[in-house]
N, C-alpha and C positions, 0 to 999 in steps of 0.2 A: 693837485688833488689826485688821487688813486685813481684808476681809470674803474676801477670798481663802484665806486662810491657816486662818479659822475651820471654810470649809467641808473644807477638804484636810485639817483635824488633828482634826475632829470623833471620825473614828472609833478615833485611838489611846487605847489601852488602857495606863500606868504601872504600875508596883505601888505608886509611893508616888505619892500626888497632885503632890508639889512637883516630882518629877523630871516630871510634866505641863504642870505652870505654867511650869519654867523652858525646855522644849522649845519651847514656842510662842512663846516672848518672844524664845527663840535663834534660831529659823526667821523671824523676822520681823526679827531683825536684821543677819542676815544675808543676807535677802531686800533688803532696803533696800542694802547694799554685796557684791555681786553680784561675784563674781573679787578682792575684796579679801581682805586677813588677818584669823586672827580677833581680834586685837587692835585690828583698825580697826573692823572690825565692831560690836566690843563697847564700842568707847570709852574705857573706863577699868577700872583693875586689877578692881574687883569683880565686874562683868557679865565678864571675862578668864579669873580664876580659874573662877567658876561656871560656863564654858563646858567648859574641861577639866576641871572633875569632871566634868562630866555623860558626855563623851566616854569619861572612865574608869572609870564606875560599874560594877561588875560586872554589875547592874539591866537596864541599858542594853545595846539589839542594833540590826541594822539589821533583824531582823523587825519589833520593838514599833515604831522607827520611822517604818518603809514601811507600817506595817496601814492609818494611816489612809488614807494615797494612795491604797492598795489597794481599798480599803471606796467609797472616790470616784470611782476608774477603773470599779469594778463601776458603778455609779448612772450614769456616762455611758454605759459600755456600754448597757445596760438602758433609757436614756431616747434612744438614738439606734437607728432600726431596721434594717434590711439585714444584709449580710455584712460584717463585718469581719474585719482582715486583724491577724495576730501577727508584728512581726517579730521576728525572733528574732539575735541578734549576739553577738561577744564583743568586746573592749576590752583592751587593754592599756594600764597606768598607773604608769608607771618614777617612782623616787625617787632622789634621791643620797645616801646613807648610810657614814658610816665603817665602822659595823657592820651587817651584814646580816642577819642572824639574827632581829631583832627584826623583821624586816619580810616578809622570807622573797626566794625569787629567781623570775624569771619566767623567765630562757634565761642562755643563753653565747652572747655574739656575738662574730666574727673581726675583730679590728681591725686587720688588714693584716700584714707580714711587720718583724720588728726588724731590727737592724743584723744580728745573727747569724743571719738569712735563718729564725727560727723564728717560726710564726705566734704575733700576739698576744690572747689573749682578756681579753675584757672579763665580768663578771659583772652581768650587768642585774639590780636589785633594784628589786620593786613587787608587783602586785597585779593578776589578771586579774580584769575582771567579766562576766559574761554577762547582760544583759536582753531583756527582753520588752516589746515596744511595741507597744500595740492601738493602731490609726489604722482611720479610715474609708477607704473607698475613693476620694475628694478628698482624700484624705492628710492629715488634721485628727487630733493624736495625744493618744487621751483618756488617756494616762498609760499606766504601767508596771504589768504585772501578775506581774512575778516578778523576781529577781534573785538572781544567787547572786557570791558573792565567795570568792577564792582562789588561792592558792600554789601551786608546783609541786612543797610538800613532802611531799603525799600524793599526789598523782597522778603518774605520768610519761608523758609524749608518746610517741606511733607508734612517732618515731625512737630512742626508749629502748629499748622494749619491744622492738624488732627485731633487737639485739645477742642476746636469748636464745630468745626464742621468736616467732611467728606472730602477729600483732597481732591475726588472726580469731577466733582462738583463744582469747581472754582474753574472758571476762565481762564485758557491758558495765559490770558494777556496781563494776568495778577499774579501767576508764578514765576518763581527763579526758571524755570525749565524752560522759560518761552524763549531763552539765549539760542539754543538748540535751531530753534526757527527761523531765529531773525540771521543769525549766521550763517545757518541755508542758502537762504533768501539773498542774503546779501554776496555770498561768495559764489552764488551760481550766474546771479544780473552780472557782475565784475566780469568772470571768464568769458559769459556770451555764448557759449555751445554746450546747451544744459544736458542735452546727449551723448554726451562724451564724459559726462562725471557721474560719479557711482561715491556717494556722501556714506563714510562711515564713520560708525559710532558704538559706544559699547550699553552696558544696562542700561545705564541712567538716561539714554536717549530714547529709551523703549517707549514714543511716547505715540499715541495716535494720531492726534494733531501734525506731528513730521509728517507723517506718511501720505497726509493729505496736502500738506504744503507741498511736496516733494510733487505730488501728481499734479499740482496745480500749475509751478514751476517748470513742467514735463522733461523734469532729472529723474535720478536715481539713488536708490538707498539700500547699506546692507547694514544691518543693525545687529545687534546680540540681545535677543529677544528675552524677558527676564518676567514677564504677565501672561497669564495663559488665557486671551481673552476667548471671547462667544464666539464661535464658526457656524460655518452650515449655515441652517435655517433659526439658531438660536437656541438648539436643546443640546447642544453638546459643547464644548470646548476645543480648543487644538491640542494640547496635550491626548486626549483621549482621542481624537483623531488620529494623529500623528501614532498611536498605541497601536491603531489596525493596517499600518504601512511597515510590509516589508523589506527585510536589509536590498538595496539597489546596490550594493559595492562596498567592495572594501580598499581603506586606504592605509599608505603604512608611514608612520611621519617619525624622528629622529627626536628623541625628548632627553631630558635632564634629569636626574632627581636631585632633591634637597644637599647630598651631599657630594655634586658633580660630576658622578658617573653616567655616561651616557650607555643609552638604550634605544632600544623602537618600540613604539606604540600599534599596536594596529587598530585602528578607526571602522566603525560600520557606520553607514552612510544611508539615511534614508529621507528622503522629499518628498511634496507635496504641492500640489498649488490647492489654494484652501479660502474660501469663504470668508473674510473676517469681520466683523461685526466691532462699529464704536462702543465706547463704552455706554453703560443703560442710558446714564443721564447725559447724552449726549446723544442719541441716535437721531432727533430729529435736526442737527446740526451739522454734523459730519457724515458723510456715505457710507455703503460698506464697501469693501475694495478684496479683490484678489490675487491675493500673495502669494509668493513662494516661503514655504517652510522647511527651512536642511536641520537635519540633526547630525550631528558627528560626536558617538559615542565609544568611548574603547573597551572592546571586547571582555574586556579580563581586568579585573581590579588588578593594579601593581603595584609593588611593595618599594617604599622609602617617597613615596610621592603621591596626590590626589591623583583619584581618576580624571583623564583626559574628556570633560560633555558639552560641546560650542552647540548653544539651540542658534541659530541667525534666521532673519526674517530680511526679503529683500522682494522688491517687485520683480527685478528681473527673474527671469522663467530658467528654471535649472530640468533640463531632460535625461542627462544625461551623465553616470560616475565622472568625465571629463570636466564638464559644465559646475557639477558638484566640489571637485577638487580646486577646480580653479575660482571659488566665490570664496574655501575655505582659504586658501594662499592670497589672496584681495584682504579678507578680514585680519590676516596675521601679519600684513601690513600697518594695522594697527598703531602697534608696538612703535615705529618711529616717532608720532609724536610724542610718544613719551619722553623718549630721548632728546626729544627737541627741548622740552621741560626741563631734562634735567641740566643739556648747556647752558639753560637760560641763568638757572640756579646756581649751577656748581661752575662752569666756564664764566658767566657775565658776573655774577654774585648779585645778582638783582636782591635777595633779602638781605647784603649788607647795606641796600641804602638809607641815607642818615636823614633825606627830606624829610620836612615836619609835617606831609598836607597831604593827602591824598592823590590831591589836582599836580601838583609838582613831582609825586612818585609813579604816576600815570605816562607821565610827558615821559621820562627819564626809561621805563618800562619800554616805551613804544620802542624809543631807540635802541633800547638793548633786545627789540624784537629782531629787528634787522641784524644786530651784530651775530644773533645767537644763528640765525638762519643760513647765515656768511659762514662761520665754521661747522656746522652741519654739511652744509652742500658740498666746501670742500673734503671732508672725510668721506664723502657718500660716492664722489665724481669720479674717482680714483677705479671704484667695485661698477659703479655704472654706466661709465664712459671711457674708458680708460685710453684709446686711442686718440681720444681727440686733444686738438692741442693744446701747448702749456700757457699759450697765449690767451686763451679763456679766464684763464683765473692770476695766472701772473703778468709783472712788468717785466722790460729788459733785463732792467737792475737786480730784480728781483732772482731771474733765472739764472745770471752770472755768476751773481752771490752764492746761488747755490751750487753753481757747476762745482766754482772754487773751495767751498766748504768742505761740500761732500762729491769728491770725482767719482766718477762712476767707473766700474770695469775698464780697464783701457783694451782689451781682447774682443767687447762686446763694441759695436758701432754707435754712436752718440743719439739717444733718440731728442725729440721733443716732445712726446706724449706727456701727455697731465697726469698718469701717473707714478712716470717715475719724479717728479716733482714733488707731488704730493706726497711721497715716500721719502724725501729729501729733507721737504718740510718736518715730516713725524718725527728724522729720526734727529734733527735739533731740539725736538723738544722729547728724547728719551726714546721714540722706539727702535728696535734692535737691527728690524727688518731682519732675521733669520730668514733661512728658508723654511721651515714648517711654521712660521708664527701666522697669525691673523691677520688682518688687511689693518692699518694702523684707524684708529678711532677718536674720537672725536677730543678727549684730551689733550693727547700728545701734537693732534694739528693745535689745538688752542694755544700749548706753548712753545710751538715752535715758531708759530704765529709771531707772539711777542718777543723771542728771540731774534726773530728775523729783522724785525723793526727796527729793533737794537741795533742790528749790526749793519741795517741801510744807514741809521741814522750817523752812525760812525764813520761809514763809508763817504759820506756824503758829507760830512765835516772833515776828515781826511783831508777829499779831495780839495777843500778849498784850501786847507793851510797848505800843503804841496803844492797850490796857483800860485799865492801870496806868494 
């Protein structure tokens, strides 16, 4: 077994040993054919079969799964010092299905107007996930500390809810949003040093109930604040507060527009720590709490692109333009989970799976948590660690392979740093490694990834007819 995979599944826990044995050997065969099927995966009917049972053991969840990653993600946490940062996301993962029931539905989308001028809807069937991804503050993602997976067959959305009653009104513990909390909850007990995490999230976590779990938990949270609730004493709001605080600094940040041209922004920057008040029909339930409020808005509308305006909300205490800039570069950290999303999708192909059941596309899911994590962290290790060595993430075989594929400079002295490896890896699967290009991404590791495999696994039948 890869010496990667030994340490990532050390700490799962089976109830029968063989659904253990066959887990590892599955993770690894699948780790080898990376966005493939699992019949290519697996090679042939028996290792086929044995993959769907295991998928549909009753035995089998995406907890026992994920324990060991979990058990793993703890130990980097723990062996890497400072602040780290949680992000927190959901996902959406559509199927195409004749029957939908066995899989459950995610929304109703409008698919434009028919001949008889009536709109047309479509039923989206799949599977929401919501994860948790602890990354350092270099943005290096030591894995996943929580996940939760799910249907819209026991929850229903804002927009449901607002046909009968008040969506403030309903106990968090009857909404879709209470994910937000329990992921919290759960990824902060997991780490164990709830002082050292700072939980981000964007709108849709703007929720009150967090901020109170968060304090309860005695973590941390920076939000993107998207409700303008009661402050002060209760006759004013934060917006209108925030209206009588002056610019504290200006920032100047390097932006995009629509059609690629880069630019700079310049950012004014103003904060507050501020009174916040729960919502009405919640105040004798929940406390009121004192937050910090930043706004970072750009000076000057610009042209070929929205204005730059992040409101965030976060307990920790901001005094200072420094203090300010560095919560804004925390929250634009962001952004990785996305990308985590999108190797899940476009590197694992998680929406080409053909399972017929929810519970068996769950199981399958978990595992393609881990794989997607696996090539994140290698594209990420390279821009984040780059000195340290190749022994981290490769075998012998592995680096040899590589020496010989792609030799390096012979003028330059032979290193063993992880990223000239990782650069070795990218460029088997297409990248150019120029000197002006970008640090290779998470693609081109994916297929290099699976070329690599290829040519151990040749290597390594080779050698045995050469024994013979």
């Amino acid at each position: 077994m890869k010496s990667w995979i030994a340490n990532e599944l050390r700490g799962c826990v089976f109830p029968d040993q063989r659904l253990g044995k066959r887990f590892k050997k599955l993770v690894e065969q699948l780790s080898d054919r990376v966005g493939q099927s699992i019949p290519l995966a697996c090679q042939d009917w028996a290792n086929t079969k044995a993959a769907y049972r295991f998928f549909v053991s009753g035995r089998v969840s995406e907890a026992v799964i994920l324990s060991g990653h979990f058990q793993a993600t703890r130990d980097r946490f723990k062996g890497t010092p400072g602040t780290m940062l949680v992000l927190h996301d959901t996902t959406e993962l559509s199927y195409q299905r004749e029957s939908k029931e066995a899989i459950g539905v995610t929304k109703v989308s409008f698919g434009g107007k028919g001949k008889d001028d009536r709109p047309r809807l479509h039923t989206i069937c799949g599977i929401l996930q919501h994860s948790s991804l602890v990354v350092t503050l270099d943005g290096l993602p030591l894995g996943i500390a929580a996940a939760k997976f799910w249907t819209r067959k026991k929850f229903k959305g804002t927009n449901a809810l607002k046909k009968k009653i008040n969506p403030t009104r309903v106990p968090i513990e009857e909404k879709e949003s209470v994910r937000w909390i329990q992921n919290l909850q759960q990824s902060t007990e997991l780490l164990g040093e709830p002082g050292r995490c700072v939980h981000i999230g964007d709108r849709e976590s703007d929720i009150y109930e967090l901020f109170c779990a968060a304090q309860e938990a005695n973590t941390h949270f920076l939000i993107r604040t998207c409700v303008d609730r009661l402050a002060g004493d209760g006759t004013i709001t934060i917006s209108k507060e925030m209206k009588e605080v002056e610019v504290k600094g200006l920032h100047r940040v390097d932006v995009v527009d629509k059609k690629g041209n880069p630019s700079q922004a310049l950012l004014e920057l103003r904060y507050r720590r501020i009174n916040v008040l729960p919502p009405i029909g919640k105040q004798k339930k929940y406390p009121q709490l004192t937050l910090t409020v930043l706004y970072a808005r750009e000076r000057a509308k610009p042209k070929g692109r929205d204005r730059i305006e992040w409101k965030l909300i976060t307990d920790l205490p901001v005094t200072s333009r420094r203090e300010a800039i560095e919560k804004l570069e925390w929250y634009a950290q962001r952004w990785k989970i996305e990308t985590f999303h999108k190797v899940l999708k476009s590197g694992c192909k998680a929406e080409e799976l053909r399972l017929r059941s929810a519970e068996r596309l769950v199981n399958v899911l978990a595992v393609f948590l881990i794989l997607a994590w696996r090539i994140f962290w290698m594209s990420m290790v390279k821009r984040s660690a780059p000195t340290s060595s190749a022994t981290l993430a490769f075998t012998k075989v592995e680096t040899e392979l590589l020496d010989r594929l792609i030799p390096g400079d012979r003028k330059r002295p032979r290193r063993r740093h992880i990223s000239d490896y990782v650069t070795k890896l990218a460029r088997l699967g297409g990248y150019l490694a120029r000197k002006g290009d970008s640090p290779p991404g998470n693609m081109v590791v994916w297929r290099g990834l699976c070329r690599l495999t290829d040519i151990e696994l040749g290597f390594a039948l080779g050698a045995k007819l050469v024994g013979n």
